[in-house]
C-alpha positions as CSV (number, residue, x, y, z in Angstrom):
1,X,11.5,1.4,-2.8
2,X,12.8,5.4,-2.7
3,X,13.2,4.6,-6.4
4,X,10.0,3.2,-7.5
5,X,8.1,5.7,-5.7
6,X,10.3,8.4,-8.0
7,X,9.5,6.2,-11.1
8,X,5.9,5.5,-10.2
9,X,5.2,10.0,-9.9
10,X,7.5,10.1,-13.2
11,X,5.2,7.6,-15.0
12,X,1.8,8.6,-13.8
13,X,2.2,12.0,-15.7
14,X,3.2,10.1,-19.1
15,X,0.4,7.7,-19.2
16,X,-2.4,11.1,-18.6
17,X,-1.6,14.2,-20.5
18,X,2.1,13.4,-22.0
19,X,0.7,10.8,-24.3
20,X,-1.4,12.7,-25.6
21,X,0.4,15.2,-26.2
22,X,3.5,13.9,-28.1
23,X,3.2,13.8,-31.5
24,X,2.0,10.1,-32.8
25,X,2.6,9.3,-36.3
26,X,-0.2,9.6,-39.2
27,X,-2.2,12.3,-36.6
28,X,-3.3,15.4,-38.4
29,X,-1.6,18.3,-36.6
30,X,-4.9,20.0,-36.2
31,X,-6.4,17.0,-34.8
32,X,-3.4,16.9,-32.3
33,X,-3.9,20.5,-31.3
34,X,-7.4,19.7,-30.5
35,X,-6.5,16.5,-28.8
36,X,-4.1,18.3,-26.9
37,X,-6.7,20.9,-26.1
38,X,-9.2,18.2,-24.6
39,X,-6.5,16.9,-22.8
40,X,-5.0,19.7,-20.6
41,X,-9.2,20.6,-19.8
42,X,-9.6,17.1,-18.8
43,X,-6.3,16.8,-16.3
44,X,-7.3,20.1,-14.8
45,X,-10.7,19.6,-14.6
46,X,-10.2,16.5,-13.0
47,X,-7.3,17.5,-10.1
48,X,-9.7,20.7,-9.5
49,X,-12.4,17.9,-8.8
50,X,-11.2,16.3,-5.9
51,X,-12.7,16.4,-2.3
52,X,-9.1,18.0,-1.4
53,X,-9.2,20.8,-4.2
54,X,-12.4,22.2,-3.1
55,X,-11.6,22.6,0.7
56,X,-8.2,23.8,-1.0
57,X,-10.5,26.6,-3.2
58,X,-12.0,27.3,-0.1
59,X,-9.2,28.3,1.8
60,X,-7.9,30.2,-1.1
61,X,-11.2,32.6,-1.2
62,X,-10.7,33.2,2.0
63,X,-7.8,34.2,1.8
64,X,-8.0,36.4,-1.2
65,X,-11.3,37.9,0.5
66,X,-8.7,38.7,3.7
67,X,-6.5,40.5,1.6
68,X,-9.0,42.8,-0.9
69,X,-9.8,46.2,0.3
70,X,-12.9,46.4,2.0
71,X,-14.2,49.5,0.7
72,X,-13.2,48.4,-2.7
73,X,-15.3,45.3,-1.7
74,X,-18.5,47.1,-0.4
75,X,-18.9,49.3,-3.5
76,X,-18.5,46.3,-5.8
77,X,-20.4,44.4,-3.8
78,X,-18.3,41.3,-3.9
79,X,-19.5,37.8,-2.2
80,X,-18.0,35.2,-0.9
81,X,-19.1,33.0,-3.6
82,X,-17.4,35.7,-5.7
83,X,-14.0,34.7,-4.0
84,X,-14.7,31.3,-4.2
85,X,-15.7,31.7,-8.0
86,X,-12.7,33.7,-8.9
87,X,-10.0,31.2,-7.1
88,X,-11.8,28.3,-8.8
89,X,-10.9,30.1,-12.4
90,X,-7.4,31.0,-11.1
91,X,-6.2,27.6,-10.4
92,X,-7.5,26.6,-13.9
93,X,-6.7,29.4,-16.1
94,X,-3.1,29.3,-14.2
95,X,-2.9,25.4,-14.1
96,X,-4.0,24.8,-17.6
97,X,-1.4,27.0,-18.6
98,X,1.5,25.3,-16.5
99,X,0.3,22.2,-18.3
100,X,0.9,23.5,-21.4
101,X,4.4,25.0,-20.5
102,X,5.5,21.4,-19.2
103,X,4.4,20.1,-22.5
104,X,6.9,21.8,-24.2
105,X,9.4,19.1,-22.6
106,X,9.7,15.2,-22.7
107,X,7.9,13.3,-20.3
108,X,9.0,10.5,-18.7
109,X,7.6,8.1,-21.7
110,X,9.4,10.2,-24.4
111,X,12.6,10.0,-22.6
112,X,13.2,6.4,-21.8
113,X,11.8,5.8,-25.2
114,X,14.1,8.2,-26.9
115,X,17.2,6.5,-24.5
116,X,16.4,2.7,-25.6
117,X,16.0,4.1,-29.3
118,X,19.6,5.4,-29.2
119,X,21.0,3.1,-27.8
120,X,19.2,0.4,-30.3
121,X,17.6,-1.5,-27.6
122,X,14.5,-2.6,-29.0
123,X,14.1,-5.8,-26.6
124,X,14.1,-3.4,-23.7
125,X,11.8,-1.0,-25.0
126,X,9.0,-4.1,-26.3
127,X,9.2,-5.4,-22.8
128,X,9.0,-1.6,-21.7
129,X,5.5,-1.1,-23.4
130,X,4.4,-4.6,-22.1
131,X,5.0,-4.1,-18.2
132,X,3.0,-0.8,-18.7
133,X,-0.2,-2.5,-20.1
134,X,0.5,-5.1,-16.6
135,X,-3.1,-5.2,-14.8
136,X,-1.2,-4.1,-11.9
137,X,0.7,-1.2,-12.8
138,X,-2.3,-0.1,-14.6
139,X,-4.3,-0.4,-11.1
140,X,-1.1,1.3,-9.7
141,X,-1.2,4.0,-11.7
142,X,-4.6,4.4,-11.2
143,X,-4.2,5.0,-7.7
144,X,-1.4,7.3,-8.0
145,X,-2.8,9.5,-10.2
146,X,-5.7,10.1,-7.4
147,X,-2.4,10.6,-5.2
148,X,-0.8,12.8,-8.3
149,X,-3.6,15.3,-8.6
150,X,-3.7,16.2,-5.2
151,X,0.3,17.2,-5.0
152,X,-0.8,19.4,-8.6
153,X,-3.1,21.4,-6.7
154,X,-0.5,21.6,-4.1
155,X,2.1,22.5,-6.4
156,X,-0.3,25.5,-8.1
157,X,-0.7,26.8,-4.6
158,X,2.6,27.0,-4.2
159,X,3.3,28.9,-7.3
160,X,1.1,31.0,-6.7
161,X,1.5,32.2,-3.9
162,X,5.4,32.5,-4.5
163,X,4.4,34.8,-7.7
164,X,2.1,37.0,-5.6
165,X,5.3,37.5,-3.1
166,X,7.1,38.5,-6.1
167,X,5.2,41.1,-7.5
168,X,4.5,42.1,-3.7
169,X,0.8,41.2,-3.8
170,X,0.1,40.4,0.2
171,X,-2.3,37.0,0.4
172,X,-2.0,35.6,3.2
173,X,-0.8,31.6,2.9
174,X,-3.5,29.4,2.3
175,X,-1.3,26.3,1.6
176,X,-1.1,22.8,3.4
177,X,2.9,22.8,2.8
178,X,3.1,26.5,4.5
179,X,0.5,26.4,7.0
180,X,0.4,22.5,8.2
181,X,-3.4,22.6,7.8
182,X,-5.4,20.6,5.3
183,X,-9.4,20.8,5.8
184,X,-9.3,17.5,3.7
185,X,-6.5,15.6,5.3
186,X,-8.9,12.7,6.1
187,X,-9.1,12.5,2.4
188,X,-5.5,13.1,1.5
189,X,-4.4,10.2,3.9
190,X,-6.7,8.2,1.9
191,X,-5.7,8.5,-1.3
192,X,-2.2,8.0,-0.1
193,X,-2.7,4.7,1.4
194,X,-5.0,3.5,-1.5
195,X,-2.0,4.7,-3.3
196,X,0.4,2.8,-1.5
197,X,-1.6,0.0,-1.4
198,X,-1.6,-0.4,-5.2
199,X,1.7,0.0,-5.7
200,X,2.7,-2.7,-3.0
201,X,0.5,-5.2,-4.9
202,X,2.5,-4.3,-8.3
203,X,5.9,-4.6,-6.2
204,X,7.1,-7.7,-8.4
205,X,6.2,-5.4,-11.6
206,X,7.7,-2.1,-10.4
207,X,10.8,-4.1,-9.6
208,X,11.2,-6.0,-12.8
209,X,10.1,-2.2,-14.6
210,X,13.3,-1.0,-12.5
211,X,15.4,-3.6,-13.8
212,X,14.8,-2.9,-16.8
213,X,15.7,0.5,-16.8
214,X,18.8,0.1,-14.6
215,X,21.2,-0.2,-17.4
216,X,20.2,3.1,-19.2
217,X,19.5,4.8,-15.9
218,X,22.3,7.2,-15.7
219,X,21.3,8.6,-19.2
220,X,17.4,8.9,-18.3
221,X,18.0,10.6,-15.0
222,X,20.5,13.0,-16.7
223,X,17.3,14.1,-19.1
224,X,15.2,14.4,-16.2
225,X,17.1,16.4,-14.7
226,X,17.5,18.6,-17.6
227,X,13.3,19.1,-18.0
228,X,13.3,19.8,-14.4
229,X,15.8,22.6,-14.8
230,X,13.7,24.2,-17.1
231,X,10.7,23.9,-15.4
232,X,12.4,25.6,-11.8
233,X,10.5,28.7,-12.7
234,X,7.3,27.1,-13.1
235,X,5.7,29.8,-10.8
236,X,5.9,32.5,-13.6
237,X,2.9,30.9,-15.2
238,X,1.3,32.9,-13.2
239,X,2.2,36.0,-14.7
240,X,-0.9,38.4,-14.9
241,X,-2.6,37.3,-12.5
242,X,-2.5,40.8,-11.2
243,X,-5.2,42.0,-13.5
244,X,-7.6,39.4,-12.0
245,X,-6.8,40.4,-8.8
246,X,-7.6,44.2,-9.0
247,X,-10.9,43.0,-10.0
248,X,-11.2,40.9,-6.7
249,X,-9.6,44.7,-5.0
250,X,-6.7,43.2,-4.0
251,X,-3.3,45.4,-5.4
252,X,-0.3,46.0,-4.3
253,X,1.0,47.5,-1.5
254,X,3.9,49.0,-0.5
């Protein structure tokens, strides 16, 4: 089961914003740009969405209000709706733009695709496509992507915060992985068990889908592994951030 849960995470992210965002023959380029566009707004406008992501935007403005300097706050008369305001646009600025960086690389779809092509096994890859359409891996996938947005919020915490560290901007950690403490963790238990849930009622299909790809496994995990090396320094995204921050009077310090 270790392995379908890996496969389940893998596939949830091809079905949303990969496939839209490889390149499908007879599609105008400009259309695909635009496509593509629409696509990123939609994933990030949807994760931000979530009952979890607003006690998570919460937290952050607190945090970020912690660490401005309060004079600096006073004369520009900064809110806490401001702080709330700005963390909202951080996360999506910032995530829409990891989005776009992991676009760059073959999702999960693109690879096992590209490994049965290669290897000529066109039986594979038919019955592929049909055990994604399944009723229940479509319900399962459902369900995980619920499960899947709230680890992206996580995950743009995370690198956020490690960027801020790096350019030794002082916020104090606001994360559920760093500080144990999720205002929505009611919610997040939820979604994990509706998640789980699903994905025991598709057991006979995630099995079969597992099967199927035993044979080329080596080869697709190789690529994975290969994506995720270039995506290790995901946190740079983040990059300039700094500018947004002086606005909020937050710089620096020694």
């Amino acid at each position: 089961m270790v392995q379908n849960v890996c496969l389940r995470m893998l596939l949830v992210i091809s079905v949303s914003i990969g496939s839209v965002l490889i390149a499908v023959g007879g599609v105008k380029a400009q259309n695909l740009a635009l496509q593509s566009r629409l696509s990123v707004d939609n994933e990030i406008d949807r994760a931000l969405a979530t009952k979890h992501s607003q006690g998570t935007i919460a937290a952050m403005a607190e945090a970020l209000a912690a660490s401005a300097e309060p004079a600096c706050r006073t004369q520009r008369k900064l809110s806490d709706n401001d702080f709330k305001r700005h963390a909202r646009e951080i996360l999506r600025h910032y995530g829409r733009q990891w989005f776009v960086r992991a676009a760059q690389y073959p999702n999960m779809q693109a690879i096992v695709r590209s490994t049965f092509g290669t290897a000529g096994d066109r039986a594979r890859l038919a019955a592929f496509d049909r055990l994604l359409q399944h009723p229940k891996i479509v319900a399962s996938l459902k369900a995980e992507q619920k499960f899947n947005d709230v680890t992206l919020v996580d995950q743009f915490v995370s690198g956020f915060l490690r960027y801020t560290r790096t350019v030794k901007l002082s916020i104090r950690d606001f994360s559920y992985l760093g500080t144990g403490q999720d205002r929505m963790e009611e919610q997040r238990l939820k979604i994990e068990k509706e998640s789980e849930t699903a994905s025991q009622a598709a057991r006979p299909q995630w099995e079969e889908l597992l099967q199927l790809l035993e044979p080329h496994l080596p080869a697709i995990q190789a690529k994975q592994q290969e994506v995720a090396a270039a995506l290790v320094d995901d946190y740079k995204v983040f990059a300039g951030v700094e500018g947004r921050l002086q606005d909020l009077c937050i710089t620096a310090r020694p």
